[in-house]
C-alpha distance (Angstrom), angle and dihedral (degrees) to the residues before:
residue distance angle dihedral
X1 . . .
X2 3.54 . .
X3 4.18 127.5 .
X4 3.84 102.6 -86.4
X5 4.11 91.9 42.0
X6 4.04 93.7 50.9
X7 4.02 85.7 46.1
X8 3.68 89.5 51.3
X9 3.58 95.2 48.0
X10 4.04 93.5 41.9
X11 4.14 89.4 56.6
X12 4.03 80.3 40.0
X13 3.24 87.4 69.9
X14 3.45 112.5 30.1
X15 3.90 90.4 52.3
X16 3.93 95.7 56.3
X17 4.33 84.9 43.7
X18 3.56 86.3 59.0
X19 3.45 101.4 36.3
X20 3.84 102.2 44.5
X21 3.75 107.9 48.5
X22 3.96 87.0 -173.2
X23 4.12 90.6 64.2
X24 4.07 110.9 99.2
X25 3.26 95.9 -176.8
X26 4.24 142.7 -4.7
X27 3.59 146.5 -153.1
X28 3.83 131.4 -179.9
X29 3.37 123.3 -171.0
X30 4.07 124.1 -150.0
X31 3.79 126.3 -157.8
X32 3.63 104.6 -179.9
X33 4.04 114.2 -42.1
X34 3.64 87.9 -29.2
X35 4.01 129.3 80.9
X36 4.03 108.4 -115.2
X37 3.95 94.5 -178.5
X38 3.82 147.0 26.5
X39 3.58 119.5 -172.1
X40 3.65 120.2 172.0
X41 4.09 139.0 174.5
X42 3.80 120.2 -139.5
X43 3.88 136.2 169.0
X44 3.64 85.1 -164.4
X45 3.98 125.0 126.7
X46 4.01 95.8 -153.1
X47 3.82 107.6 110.6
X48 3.62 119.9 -91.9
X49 4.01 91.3 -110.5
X50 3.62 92.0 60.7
X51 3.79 98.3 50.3
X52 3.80 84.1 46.8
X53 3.85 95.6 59.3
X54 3.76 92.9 37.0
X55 4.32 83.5 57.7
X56 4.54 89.0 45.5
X57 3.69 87.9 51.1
X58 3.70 100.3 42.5
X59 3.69 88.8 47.0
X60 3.56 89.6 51.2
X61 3.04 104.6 40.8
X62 4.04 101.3 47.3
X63 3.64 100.8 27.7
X64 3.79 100.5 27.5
X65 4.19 83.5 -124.7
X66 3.79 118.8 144.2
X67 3.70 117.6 -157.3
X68 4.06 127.3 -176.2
X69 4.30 108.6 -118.8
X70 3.82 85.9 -117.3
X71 3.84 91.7 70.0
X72 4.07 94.3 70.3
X73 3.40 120.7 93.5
X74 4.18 110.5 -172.3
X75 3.64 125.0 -167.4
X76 3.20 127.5 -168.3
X77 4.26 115.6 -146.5
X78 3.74 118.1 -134.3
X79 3.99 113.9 -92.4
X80 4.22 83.7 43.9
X81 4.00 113.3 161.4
X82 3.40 119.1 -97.0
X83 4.04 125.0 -110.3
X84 3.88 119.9 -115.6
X85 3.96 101.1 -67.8
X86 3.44 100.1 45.0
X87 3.90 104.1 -100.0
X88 3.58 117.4 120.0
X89 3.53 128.7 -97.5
X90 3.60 116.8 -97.1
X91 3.84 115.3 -128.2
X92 4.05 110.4 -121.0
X93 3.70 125.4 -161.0
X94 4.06 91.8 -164.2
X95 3.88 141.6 3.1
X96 3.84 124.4 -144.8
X97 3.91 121.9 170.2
X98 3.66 95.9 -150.3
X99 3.98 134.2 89.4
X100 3.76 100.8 -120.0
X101 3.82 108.9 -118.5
X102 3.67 125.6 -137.0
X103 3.59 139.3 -172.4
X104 4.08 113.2 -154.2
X105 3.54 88.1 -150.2
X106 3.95 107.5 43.3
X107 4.11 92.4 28.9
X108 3.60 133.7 -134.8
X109 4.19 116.9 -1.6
X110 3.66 89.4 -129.9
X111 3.59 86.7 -160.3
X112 3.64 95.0 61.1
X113 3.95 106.7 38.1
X114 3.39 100.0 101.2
X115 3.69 107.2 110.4
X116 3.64 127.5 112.5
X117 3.72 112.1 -120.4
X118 3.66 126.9 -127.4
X119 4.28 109.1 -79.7
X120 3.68 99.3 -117.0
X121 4.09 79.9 54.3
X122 3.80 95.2 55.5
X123 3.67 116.6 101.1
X124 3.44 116.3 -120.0
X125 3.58 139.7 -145.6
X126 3.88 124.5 -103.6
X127 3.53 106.7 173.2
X128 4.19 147.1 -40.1
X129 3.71 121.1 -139.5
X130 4.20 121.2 -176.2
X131 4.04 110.5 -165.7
X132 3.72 117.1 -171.5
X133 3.37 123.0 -164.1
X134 4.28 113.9 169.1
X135 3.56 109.4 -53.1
X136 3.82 102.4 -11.0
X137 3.78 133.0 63.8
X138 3.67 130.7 -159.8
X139 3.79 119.9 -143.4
X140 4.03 117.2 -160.1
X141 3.57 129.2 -177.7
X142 3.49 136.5 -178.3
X143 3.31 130.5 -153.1
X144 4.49 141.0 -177.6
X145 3.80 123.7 -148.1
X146 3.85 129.3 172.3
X147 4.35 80.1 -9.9
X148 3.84 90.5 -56.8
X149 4.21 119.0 122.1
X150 3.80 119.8 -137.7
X151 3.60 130.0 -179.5
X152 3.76 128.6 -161.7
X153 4.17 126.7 177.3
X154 3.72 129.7 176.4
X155 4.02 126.6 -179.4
X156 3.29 142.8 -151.6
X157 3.95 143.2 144.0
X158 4.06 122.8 -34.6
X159 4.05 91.6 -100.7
X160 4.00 117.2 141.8
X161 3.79 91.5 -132.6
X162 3.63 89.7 33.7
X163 3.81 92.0 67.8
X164 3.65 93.3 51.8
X165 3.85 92.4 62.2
X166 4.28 84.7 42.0
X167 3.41 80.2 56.9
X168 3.84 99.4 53.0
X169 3.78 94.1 42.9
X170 3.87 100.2 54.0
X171 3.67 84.2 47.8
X172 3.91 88.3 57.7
X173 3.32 98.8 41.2
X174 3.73 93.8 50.6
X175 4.24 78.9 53.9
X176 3.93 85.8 61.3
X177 3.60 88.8 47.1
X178 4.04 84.4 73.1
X179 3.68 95.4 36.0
X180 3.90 122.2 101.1
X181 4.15 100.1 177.6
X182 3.55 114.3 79.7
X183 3.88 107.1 -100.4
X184 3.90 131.1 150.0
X185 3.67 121.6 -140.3
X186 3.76 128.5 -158.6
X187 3.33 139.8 166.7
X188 3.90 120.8 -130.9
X189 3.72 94.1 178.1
X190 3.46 162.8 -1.6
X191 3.67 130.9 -160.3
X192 3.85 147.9 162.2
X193 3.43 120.7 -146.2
X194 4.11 141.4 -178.5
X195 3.37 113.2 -114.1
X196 4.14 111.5 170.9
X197 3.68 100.5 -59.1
X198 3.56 96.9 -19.1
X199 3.43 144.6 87.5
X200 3.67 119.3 -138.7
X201 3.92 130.1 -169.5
X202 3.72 114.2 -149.6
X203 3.87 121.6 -164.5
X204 3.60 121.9 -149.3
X205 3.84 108.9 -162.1
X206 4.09 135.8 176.5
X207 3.76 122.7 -141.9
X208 3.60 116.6 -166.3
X209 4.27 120.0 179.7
X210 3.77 116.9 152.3
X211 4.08 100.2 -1.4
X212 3.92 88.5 -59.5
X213 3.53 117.6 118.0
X214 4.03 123.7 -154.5
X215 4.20 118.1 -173.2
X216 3.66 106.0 -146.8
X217 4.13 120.7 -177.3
X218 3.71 126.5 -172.7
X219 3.56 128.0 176.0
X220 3.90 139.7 -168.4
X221 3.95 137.6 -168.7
X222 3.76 118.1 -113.1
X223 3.29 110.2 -121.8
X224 3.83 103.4 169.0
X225 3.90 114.1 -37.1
X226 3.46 117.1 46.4
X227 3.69 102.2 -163.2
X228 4.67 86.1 60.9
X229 3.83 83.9 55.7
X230 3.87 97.6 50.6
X231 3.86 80.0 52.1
X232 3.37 102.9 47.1
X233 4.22 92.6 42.8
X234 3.52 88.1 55.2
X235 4.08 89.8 46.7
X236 3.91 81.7 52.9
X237 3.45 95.8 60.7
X238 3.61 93.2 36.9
X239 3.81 101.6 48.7
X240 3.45 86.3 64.3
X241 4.04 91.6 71.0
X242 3.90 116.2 29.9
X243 4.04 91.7 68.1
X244 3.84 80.9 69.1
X245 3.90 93.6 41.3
X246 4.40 125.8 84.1
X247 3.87 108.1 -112.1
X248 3.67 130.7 -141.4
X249 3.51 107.3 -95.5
X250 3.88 112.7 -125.5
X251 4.06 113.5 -97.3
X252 3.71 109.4 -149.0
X253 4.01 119.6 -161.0
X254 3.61 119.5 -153.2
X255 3.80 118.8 -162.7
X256 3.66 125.8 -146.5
X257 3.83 134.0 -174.6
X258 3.48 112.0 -91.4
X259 3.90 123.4 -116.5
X260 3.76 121.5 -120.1
């Protein structure tokens, strides 16, 4: 990041700190002259949309900065207020307006997938397992969509930060486990950050269908184990995309007595 982008980002951040009394903590990310990422810490109840636009027109209007919805990552800090109803507020790692559109026979408008799916149509996190053996370490994660179990594991060398991104790439290939279109997953990154009191893991992921290439990011707070919030950041990010993306369909096996 060069002078002028890490000065941009600073005021970035500073600006929305002093503008938005309900932020804990922020990060903006720069690519270049333009801001890549926005990842910010709330204990607020308002809805993830309207803390969004409240962060465009700030932005806008102070440092003459526009950024695309799909940049802003909110997280919401345990002990957050609850919405009208009294169920907690769900934690979102990105708002879109839009119904993603998708075309059965083309696959996933990569443009488009950004919207959150409905909760009972997240997938949801089982379990995470790290096994070390020497110089290598094996990270497994299980996950449960629509009632079905998947499980995913990637390895790699016995590295501290090494087992984060382990971590993250069992968790998305568990994700393809459920997936029926023909979609690549990477991930470009893992990181934890400092946000206020927190600490936040952000996931950096690739999707690749059809020679089009999306970045997606989620992040999470770490609230005790590390390893749970690498996969539920990833999940974040992920979430976002599979409501827009065919599914295996379940194969049942029935076993019958055999025949002498």
């Amino acid at each position: 990041m060069n002078a002028s982008s890490a000065m941009l980002a600073s005021k970035a951040e500073s600006t929305l700190r002093d503008r938005l009394p309900e932020i804990e903590g922020v990060r903006v990310r720069m690519e270049g002259a333009d801001i890549r990422e926005i990842h910010v810490l709330t204990r607020s109840g308002r809805p993830p949309k309207k803390i969004v636009r409240d962060i465009q027109t700030i932005l806008s209007a102070g440092l003459g900065v526009s950024i695309d919805h799909r940049v802003v990552s909110i997280v919401r800090s345990q002990g957050a207020p609850t919405q009208a109803g009294g169920a907690e507020a769900a934690p979102a790692a990105a708002v879109a307006d839009p119904e993603p559109e998708f075309d059965h026979e083309r696959g996933p408008a990569l443009a488009e997938v950004t919207e959150l799916p409905a909760r009972d149509q997240r997938i949801r996190f089982d379990s995470v397992n790290l096994f070390v053996s020497g110089a290598r370490t094996q990270a497994q994660v299980e996950l449960r969509w629509r009632g079905l179990p998947r499980v995913g594991s990637a390895s790699g060398w016995s590295a501290r930060d090494e087992s984060h991104r382990l971590v993250a790439e069992a968790t998305a290939s568990a994700v393809q486990e459920f997936l029926d279109d023909p979609v690549a997953l990477g991930v470009t990154s893992v990181e934890i950050v400092a946000l206020a009191r927190s600490r936040v893991v952000i996931v950096s992921l690739s999707l690749m269908a059809h020679r089009q290439e999306k970045l997606l990011t989620g992040s999470c707070v770490v609230e005790q184990d590390t390893p749970q919030a690498v996969v539920l950041a990833t999940l974040a990010a992920l979430n976002r995309v599979v409501g827009g993306l065919r599914i295996k369909e379940p194969t049942e096996y029935v076993l019958r007595p055999t025949t002498d």
